[in-house]
Each structure stands twice: as structure tokens, then as C-alpha cells.
C-alpha positions in Angstrom: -47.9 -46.6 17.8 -49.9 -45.1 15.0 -52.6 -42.3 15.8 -56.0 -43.8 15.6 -59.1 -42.0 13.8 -62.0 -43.9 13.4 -65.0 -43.0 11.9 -67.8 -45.6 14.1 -71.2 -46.2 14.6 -71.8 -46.0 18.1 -75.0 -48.1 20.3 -77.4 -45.6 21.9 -80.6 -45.8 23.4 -82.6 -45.6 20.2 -80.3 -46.8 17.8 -76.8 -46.3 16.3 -74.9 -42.8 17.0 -72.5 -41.4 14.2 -69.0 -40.6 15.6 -65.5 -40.0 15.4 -62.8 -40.7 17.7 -58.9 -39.1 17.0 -56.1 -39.4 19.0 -53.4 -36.7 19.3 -51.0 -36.4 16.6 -47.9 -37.2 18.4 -47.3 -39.5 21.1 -50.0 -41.8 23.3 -52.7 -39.9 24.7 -52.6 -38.8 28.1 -56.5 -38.2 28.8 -59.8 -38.9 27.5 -62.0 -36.1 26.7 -66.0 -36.9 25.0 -67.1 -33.6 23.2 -70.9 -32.6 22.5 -72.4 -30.6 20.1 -75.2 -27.8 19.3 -78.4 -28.0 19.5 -79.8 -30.7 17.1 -82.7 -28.3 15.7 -80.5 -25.0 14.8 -78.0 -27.0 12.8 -76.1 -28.5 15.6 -73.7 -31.7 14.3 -70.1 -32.7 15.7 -68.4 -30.6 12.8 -69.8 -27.4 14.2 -66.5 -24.9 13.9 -66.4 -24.2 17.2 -66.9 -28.1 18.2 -64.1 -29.0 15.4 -61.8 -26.4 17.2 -62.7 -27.2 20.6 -61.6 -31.2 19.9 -58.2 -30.2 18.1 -57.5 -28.0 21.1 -58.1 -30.2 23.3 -56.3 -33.1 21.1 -53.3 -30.7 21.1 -53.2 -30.9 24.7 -52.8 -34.7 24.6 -56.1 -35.6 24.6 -57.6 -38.6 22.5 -61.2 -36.9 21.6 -64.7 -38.7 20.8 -67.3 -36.4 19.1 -70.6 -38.1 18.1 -73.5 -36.9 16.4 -77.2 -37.0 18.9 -80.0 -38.8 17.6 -81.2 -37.5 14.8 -78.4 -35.6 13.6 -76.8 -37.2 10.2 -76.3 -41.2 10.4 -77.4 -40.8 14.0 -81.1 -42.9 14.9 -83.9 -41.5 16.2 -85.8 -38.4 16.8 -84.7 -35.2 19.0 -85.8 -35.5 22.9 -85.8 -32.3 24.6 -82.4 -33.1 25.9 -83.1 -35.4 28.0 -82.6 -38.0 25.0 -79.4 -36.7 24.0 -78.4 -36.7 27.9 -78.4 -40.3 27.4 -76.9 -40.2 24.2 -73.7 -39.0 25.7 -74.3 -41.3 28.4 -74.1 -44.0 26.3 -71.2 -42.2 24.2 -69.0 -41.8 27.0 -69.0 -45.4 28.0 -67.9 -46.0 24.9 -64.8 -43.8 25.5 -64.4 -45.0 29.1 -64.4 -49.2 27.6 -61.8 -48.1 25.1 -59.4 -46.4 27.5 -59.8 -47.5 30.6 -56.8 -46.4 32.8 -57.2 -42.7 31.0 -58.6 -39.9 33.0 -61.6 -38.7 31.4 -63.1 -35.1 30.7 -66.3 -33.8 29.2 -66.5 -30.6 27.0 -69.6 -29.3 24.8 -70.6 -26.3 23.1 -73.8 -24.0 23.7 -76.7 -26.9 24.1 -74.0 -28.9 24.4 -72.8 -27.4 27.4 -75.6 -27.9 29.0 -75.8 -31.7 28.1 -71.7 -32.2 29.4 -72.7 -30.4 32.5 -75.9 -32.7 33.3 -74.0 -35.5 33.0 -70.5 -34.9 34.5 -72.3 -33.5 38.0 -73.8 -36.8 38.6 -72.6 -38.6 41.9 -71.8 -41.9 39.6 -69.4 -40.0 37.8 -65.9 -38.9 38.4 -64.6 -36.5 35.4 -61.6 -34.8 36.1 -62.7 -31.8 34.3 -66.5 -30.4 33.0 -65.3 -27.6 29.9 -68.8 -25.6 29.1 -68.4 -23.2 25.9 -70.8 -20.7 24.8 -73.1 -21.8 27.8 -76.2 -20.2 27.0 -77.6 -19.0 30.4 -80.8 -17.6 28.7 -81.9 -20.9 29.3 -83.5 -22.1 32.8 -80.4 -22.7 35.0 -79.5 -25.9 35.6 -80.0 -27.5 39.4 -77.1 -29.8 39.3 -74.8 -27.0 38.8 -75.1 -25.3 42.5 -74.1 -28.6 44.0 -71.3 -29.3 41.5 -68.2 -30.2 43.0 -66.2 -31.0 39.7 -64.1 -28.7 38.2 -66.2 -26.5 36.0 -64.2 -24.6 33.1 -66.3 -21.8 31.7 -65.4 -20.6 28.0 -67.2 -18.3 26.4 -66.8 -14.8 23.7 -67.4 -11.3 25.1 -70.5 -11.1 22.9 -72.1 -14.0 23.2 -75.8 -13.0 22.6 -77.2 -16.4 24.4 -75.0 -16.1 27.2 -73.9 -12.3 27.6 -71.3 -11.5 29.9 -73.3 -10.0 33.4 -75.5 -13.3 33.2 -72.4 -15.6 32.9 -70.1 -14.0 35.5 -73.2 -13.8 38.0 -73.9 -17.5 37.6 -70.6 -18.9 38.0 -70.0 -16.3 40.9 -72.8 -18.1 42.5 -71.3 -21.6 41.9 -68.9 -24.2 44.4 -65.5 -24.4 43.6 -63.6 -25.2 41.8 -64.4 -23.3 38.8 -62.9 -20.6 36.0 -64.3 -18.4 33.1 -62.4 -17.3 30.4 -63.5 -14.6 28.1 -62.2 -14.4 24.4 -62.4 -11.0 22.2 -65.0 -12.3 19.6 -67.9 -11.1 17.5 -71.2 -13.3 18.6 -71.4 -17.0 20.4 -70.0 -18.8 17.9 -66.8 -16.9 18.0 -66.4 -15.4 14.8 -63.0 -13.7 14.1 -61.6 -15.4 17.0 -61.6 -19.0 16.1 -57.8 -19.3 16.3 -57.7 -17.5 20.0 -60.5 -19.7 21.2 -58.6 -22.7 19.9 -55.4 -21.6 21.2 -56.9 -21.1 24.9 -58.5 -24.2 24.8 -54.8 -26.0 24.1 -52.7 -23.4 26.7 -54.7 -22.8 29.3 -57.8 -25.4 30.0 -55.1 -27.9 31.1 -53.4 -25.5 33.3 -54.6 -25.2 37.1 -57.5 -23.1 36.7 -57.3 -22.3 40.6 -53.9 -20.5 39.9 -56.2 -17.8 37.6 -58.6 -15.2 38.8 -60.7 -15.2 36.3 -64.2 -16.1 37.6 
């Protein structure tokens, strides 16, 4: 079977959503994970660095990855919504994954705004993801409510100078969250983990797939 990357124009709520969809490189994929993006207005698309990095990681790891651009962003319709647009954008873009490959176990991962949108999403009761992945959460932004009743496995990646999400905010916010759940801290210069972009990709590939229960690192 050959690997499958499509470029696609996804249906959203307001109109078409720019995305791409990539299978591993070797053999059939063994889960599904959707990826989101930055934050629309700073410069935020699905080839963010970090977001390209995140989805090869996580495609390493057998994982057929969809990133999509939010409305707005590129080829994508419509006009930014305060989040709560682009929570239905990955709403709608995760369906899309879920029709595709139906019998895979699905994931959701996202990057800084995007962390917040995967985690929004994947705590809702009418979902089941098998893992939420949140890097560079920023937690200078009001917390979010679903979190503290979140019984999905939360994975917490994020660089040891993160200026939107500095270390004593992150580790006392996930202290305060139900299990399961893990933080992982990588040696980098700012959020967007400069000079660390191949150790953020390699933990991504060897150790968010691992049992994060058998790790202290929350």
C-alpha cells in the first residue's frame, strides 16, 4: 500500500478548510492523530515549525496525521471567531479523520492556541480520544473549565522558557488536574522552541506513545 498525502479542502461551518492529511512513511498506520495550529492572528497556519515537527513526530510513531488550516488562515473560509469558531473547525476537521479511518484509534494534538482548541474539544463527554497532546500551552490565558474534570489522558509538552506558559504556572496547573496526565519539559530558548526543534521532535516520536503513567514527570 502506497503512503497517502493529500492536499484537500475540507467542509467547515463557514466554508471550505485548507488541509493536509500524510500517512507514515512505512507501513499502514496504526492511529489517527488531527493536529491544530497557532493562533490565527499572530501568524498561526498548519506549517508552523513546531506544528510541522509535532505531525512528523507523531507520524514517526505510526500515526497517519490531518493538519488543517482555521478559517481564515490561507485557502481556509471565513473570518477568525474567538476560538470558539475554530473549536468547531476542528470539530468538523476531526470527523473528517474519524470517516476516513474508522477502526483507527484517534488522538488530538495542537500547539499554543492550539492547545487550547485540542483540549476543548477532546474533554467533551461525546468524545473518546485515546490521547489529548497540548504543546506550548499558554496558561497566561484564563484556564480552561473542562480541564479539571478531564478524564482523558492529557500529555503536557512544553520548553523550559516558554514565556506564555512559564514553568511554576504549568507544573501548578497540571498538578491540580485528574489523572491521567504527564508534562515533559525540553531545554529550549522561548515557546516556540528554538534550538531544540530536533529534541522536541524526537520526544514527541519516543516518548508520547509510551505509558506516560510509568513517568514522574508531572
Amino acid at each position: 500500500m502506497s503512503r497517502v498525502i493529500e492536499s484537500l479542502m475540507l467542509p467547515g461551518p463557514v466554508g471550505r478548510l485548507e488541509a493536509l492529511l500524510e500517512e507514515p512513511a512505512t507501513g499502514n498506520p496504526e492511529h489517527a492523530v488531527l493536529v491544530c495550529h497557532p493562533h490565527p492572528q499572530h501568524g498561526g497556519t498548519m506549517h508552523n515549525k513546531v506544528v510541522y515537527r509535532l505531525a512528523r513526530g507523531l507520524r514517526k510513531t505510526g500515526a497517519v496525521v490531518l493538519r488543517f488550516n482555521f478559517r481564515g488562515v490561507n485557502l481556509s473560509e471565513g473570518e477568525y471567531a474567538h476560538g470558539e469558531g475554530e473549536l468547531q473547525d476542528a470539530a468538523a476537521a476531526l470527523d473528517f479523520l474519524r470517516d476516513r479511518y474508522p477502526h483507527l484509534p484517534y488522538s488530538l494534538a495542537g500547539f499554543s492556541f492550539g492547545s487550547r482548541v485540542i483540549l476543548r474539544l477532546g474533554c467533551q463527554e461525546s468524545l473518546a480520544p485515546q490521547r489529548l497532546i497540548a504543546v506550548g500551552y499558554p496558561t497566561r490565558w484564563p484556564d480552561l473549565e473542562e480541564l479539571y474534570a478531564c478524564r482523558r489522558e492529557k500529555i503536557f509538552i512544553q520548553s523550559t522558557r516558554d514565556e506564555f506558559g512559564p514553568q511554576d504556572q504549568l507544573n501548578a496547573l497540571v498538578a491540580e488536574l485528574p489523572e491521567p496526565k504527564s508534562l515533559f519539559w525540553v531545554e529550549a530558548a522561548d515557546h516556540f522552541f528554538a534550538d531544540a526543534l530536533d529534541a522536541f521532535e524526537g520526544l514527541v516520536e519516543e516518548l508520547v506513545w509510551e505509558d506516560p503513567l510509568l513517568h514522574d514527570h508531572a
